[in-house]
C-alpha positions as CSV (number, residue, x, y, z in Angstrom):
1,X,100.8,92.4,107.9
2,X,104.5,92.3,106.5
3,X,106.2,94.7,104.7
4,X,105.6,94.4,100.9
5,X,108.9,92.6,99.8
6,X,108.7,93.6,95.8
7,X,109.1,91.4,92.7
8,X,109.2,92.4,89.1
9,X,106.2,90.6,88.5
10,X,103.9,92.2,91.3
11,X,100.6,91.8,91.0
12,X,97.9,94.7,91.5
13,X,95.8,92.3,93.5
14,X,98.4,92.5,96.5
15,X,98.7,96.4,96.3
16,X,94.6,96.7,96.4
17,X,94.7,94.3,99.4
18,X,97.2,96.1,101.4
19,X,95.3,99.6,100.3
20,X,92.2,97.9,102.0
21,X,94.4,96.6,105.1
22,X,95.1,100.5,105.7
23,X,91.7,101.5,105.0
24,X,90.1,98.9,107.1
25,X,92.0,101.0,110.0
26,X,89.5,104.0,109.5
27,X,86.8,102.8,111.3
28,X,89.1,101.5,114.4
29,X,90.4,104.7,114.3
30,X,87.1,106.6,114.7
31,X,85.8,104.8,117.6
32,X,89.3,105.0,119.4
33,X,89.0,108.4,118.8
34,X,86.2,108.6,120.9
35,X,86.6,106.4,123.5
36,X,90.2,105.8,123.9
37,X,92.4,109.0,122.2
38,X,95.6,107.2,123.8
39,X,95.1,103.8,122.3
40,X,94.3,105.6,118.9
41,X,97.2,107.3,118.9
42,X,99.3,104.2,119.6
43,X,97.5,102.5,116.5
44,X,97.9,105.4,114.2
45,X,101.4,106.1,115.0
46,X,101.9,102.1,114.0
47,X,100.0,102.5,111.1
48,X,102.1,105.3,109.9
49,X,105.1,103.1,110.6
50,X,103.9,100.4,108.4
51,X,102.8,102.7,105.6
52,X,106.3,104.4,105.9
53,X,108.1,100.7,105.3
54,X,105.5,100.3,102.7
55,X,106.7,103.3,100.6
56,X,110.4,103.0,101.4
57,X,110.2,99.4,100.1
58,X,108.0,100.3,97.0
59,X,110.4,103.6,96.5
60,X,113.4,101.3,97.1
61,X,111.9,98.6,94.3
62,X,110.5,100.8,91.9
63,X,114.0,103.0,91.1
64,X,116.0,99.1,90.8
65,X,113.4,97.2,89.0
């Protein structure tokens, strides 16, 4: 998934579905965990890239809109 690329008019459909795009990582996460620590850690450490652009962008939208 893309960064979120703000508009004034964002709608709260688009946050919930990138909430559940992060959530839906749980359960990759869990069985990674147990069977492949290394690849988890890959996909977490990408996850927490993409939530990091997520907030900057947000951050960076909410203080100009």
């Amino acid at each position: 998934m893309e960064t979120i690329q703000l508009i004034k008019d964002i709608i709260l459909n688009e946050l919930q579905d990138r909430v559940k795009y992060i959530l839906s990582f749980k359960n990759k996460l869990e069985i990674l965990e147990e069977n492949d620590i290394q690849q988890g850690v890959t996909v977490a450490r990408a996850l927490q890239s993409f939530i990091n652009a997520e907030d900057k962008e947000v951050t960076k939208q909410g203080t100009t809109v």
